[in-house]
N, C-alpha and C positions, 0 to 999 in steps of 0.2 A: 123367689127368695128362699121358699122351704124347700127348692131343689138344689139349692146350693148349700144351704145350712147341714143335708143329709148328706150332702158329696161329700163336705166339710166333715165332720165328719166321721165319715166312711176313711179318708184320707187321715185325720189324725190317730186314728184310731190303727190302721194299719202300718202306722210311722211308730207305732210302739214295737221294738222284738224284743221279747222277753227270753227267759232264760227256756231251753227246749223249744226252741219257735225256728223254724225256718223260712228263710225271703229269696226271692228270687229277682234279678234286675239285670234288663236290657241294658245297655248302654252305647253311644257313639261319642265320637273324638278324632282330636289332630293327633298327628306322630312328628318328633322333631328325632333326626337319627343321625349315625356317620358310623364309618367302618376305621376302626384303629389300626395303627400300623399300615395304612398305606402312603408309602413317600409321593410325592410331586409327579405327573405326570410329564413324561421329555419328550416336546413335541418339534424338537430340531432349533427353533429359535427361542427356547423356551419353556419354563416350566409351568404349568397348570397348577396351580394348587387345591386340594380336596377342600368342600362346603360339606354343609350339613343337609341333609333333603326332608323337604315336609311329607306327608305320606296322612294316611286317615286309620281310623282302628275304629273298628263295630265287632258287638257280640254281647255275648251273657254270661253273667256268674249265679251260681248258688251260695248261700251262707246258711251255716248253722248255729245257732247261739248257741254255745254249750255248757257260759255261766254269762254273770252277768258282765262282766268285761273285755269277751274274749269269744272268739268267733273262728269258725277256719271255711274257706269260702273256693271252689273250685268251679273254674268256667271256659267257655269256650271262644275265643275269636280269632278272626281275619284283621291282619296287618301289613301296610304297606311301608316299607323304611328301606333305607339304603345307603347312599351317599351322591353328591352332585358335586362338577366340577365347575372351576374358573370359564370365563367366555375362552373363546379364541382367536383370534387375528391372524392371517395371513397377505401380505401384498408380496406379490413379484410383476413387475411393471405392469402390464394390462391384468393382469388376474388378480383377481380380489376374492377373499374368502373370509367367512365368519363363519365361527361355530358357537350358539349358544344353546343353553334350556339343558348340558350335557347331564343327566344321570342313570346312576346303576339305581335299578326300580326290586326289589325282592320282596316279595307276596308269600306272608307265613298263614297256617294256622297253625296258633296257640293254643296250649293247655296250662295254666297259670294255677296252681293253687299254691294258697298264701293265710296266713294267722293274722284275724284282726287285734289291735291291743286295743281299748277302748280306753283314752285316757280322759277323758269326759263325756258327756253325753254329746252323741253325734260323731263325735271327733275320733278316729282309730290312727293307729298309725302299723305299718302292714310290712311283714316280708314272707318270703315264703322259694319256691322253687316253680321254673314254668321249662314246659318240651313245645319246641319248634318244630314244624315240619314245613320245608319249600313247597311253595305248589307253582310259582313261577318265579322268574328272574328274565329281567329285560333291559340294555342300556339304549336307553334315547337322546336321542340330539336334531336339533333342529338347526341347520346349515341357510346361510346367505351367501351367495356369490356373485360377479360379475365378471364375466366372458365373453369368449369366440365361441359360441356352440356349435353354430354352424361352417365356420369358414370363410363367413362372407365379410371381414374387417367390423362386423359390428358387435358389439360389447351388449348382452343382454342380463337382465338380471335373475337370478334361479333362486328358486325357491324349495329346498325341502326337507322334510319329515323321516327322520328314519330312527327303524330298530335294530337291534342284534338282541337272541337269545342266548343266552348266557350260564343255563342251568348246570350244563356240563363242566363250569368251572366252578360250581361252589359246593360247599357240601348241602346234604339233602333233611340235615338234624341239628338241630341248635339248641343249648339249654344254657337258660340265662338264669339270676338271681334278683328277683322285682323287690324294689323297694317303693314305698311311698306314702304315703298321710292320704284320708280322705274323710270330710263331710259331709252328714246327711243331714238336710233343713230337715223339716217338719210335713211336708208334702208327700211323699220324703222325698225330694229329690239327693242323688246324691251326685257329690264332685269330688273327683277321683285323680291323681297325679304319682306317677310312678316313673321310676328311672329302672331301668333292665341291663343291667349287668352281665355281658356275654363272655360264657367261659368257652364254649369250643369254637374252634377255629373254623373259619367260614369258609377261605379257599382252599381247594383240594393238594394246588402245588404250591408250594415255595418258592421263587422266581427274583430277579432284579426289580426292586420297588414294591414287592411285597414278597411282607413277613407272615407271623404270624393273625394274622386280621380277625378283628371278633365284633360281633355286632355292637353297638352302644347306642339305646333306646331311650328316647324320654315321648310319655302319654299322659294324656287330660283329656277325660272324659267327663260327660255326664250323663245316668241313667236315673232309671225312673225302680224304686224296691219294693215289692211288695212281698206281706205275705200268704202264705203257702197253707 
């Protein structure tokens, strides 16, 4: 019990940042994403329509308190967002084909810095300017089918897994504009929710069914702040 009362704390005591105090906080999270401006995918009988794709984000930020309401905080992470399509369906008499799990996968790191407003204790509300940089891009799809694979009148079922690298179509710099609110308990834990506002354009050409395409991010993390 007096090892937990000392932890105790050790922890509320370091959930205080004062004014000139610096923290520092891990964080992990989901990514919910989609790429704007792309039309319907024309798959001959049909058009696919663009989803949104889940993705994870992990890293760290630094803050600095530099009065008491008001904070500017710069940090580093890896994020995974993109966009995902409709299933798909195909029959012509014997042949059968499905395509599901269809998505573009894009793997940033981030440079995010951003201004906390403190509008009560614990509670900021946050914008700032963040730089992308690609480190991959990959579209995956996982296909069903039923066939002739070999010739012999009989119908078997296939099953696979497939990628395409993709980096050569998008561009390699992204700068977005974060917005978002975030809570720190008393632990501190804090919880973090930001939407990313993409201004440069993601794919390199202009093309039928895509325009101008920009990223559009939403994040919820939670990290652990300490100070420094």
């Amino acid at each position: 019990m007096m090892a937990v009362a000392a932890f105790m704390a050790t922890v509320s005591a370091n959930a205080q940042f004062e004014k000139g105090t610096w923290s520092l906080q891990p964080f992990a999270g989901g990514v919910v994403s989609s790429v704007t401006n792309v039309e319907p995918l024309d798959v001959g009988n049909g058009d696919l329509k663009k989803k949104m794709s889940a993705g994870f984000i992990i890293g760290g930020e630094a803050e600095y308190q530099f009065a008491d309401r008001f904070s500017i905080a710069a940090g580093l992470n890896y994020t995974t967002q993109g966009c995902a399509w409709e299933d798909y369906a195909y029959y012509e008499g014997p042949i059968k084909v499905k395509i599901d799990n269809q998505n573009d996968i894009l793997g940033y790191l981030k440079i995010p810095v951003v201004a906390n407003c403190y509008i009560f204790k614990g509670f900021a509300v946050k914008a700032g300017v963040q730089f992308g940089f690609m480190v991959a891009s990959k579209f995956f799809a996982h296909g069903e089918s039923k066939m002739d694979i070999f010739g012999d009148g009989v119908a078997r079922d296939v099953d696979i897994w497939g990628t395409v690298d993709m980096k050569d179509l998008y561009q390699k710099f992204d700068f977005s504009i974060p917005v978002g609110i975030s809570y720190q308990f008393k632990a501190p834990i804090t919880i973090d929710a930001r939407y990313q506002i993409g201004l440069t354009r993601l794919n390199k050409e202009t093309y039928p069914g895509v325009k101008n395409s920009k990223n559009s991010v939403f994040t919820l993390t939670i990290g652990y702040k300490f100070a420094l």
